[in-house]
N, C-alpha and C positions, 0 to 999 in steps of 0.2 A: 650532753644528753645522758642521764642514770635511766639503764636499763635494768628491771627487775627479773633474773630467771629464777623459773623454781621448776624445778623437774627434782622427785626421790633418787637418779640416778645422779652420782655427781659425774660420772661419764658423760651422761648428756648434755650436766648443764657446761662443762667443758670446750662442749663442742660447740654449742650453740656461742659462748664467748669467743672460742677460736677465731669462728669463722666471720664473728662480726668485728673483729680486733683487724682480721683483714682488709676490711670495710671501711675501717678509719674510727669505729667508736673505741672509747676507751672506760666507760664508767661502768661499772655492774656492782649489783648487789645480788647476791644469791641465796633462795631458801629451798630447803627440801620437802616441803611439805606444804598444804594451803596455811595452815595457822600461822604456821613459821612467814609466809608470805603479805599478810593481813600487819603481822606486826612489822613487818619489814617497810610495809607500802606508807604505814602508818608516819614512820620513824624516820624513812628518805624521800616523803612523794615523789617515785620515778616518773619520770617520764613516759615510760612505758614497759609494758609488763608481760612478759614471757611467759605464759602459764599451761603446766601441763594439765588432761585432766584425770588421769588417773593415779591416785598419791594416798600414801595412807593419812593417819588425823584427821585432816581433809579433806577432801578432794578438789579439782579444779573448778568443779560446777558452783561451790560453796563458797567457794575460796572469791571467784569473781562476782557472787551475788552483794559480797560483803564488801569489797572494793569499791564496789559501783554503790552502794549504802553511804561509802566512807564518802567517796567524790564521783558525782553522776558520769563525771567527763574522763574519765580515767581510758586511756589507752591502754588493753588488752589486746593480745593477740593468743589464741589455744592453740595449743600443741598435742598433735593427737595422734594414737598407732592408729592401722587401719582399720576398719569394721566398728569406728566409732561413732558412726554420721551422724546418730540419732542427739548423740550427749554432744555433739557439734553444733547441730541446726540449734538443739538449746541455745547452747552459749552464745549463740547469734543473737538470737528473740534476747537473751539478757544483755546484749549491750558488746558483746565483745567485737572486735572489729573485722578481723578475717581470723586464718585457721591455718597451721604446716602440719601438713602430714608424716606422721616419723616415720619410716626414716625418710629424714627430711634433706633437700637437694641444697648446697651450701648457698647458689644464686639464688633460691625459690625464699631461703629463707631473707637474706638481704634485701632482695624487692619486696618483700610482706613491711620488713625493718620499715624501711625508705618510702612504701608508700603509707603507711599508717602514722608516722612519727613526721611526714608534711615537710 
């Protein structure tokens, strides 16, 4: 299974591989930015997509509209600080499939993993 992360931090996207390498996945492609992500998704159709939403270039809300353009069925999951619900509930209405909250719980994130990717 190719997971795609993109978080501007590479600390985060770090973390997020860390803890799912504990998990037993082993595939990732990483971008720091939505552009950077779009050509990524383009380039590896992952499997599923780590996305944060706040990034410079462009953002997560952008980044997933254009994903979901590419391939309707695209597995998303947003990655979001707190007091972000509103640009959440978006990314919902656009297709994305659930949400972690950063800082995010290493189990909370695995079960989002395992239940999204079926």
């Amino acid at each position: 299974m190719k997971i795609l992360i993109v978080d501007d931090a590479a600390f985060m996207r770090m973390m997020i591989k860390d803890n799912l390498k504990k998990a037993g996945y082993t595939e990732f492609i990483e971008a720091s930015n939505g552009e950077e992500a779009v050509a990524k998704y383009k380039e590896n159709n992952p499997d599923l997509v780590i996305l944060d939403i706040t990034m410079p270039v462009m953002d997560g809300i952008e980044a997933l509209g254009t994903i979901k353009e590419i391939n309707p069925e695209a597995k998303v999951v947003m990655c979001s600080a707190m007091g972000q619900e509103a640009m959440v509930v978006e990314a919902i209405k656009m297709g994305a499939l659930d949400f972690i909250v950063k800082p995010f719980k290493p189990d909370r994130l695995v079960q989002t993993v395992k239940n999204v990717a079926g």
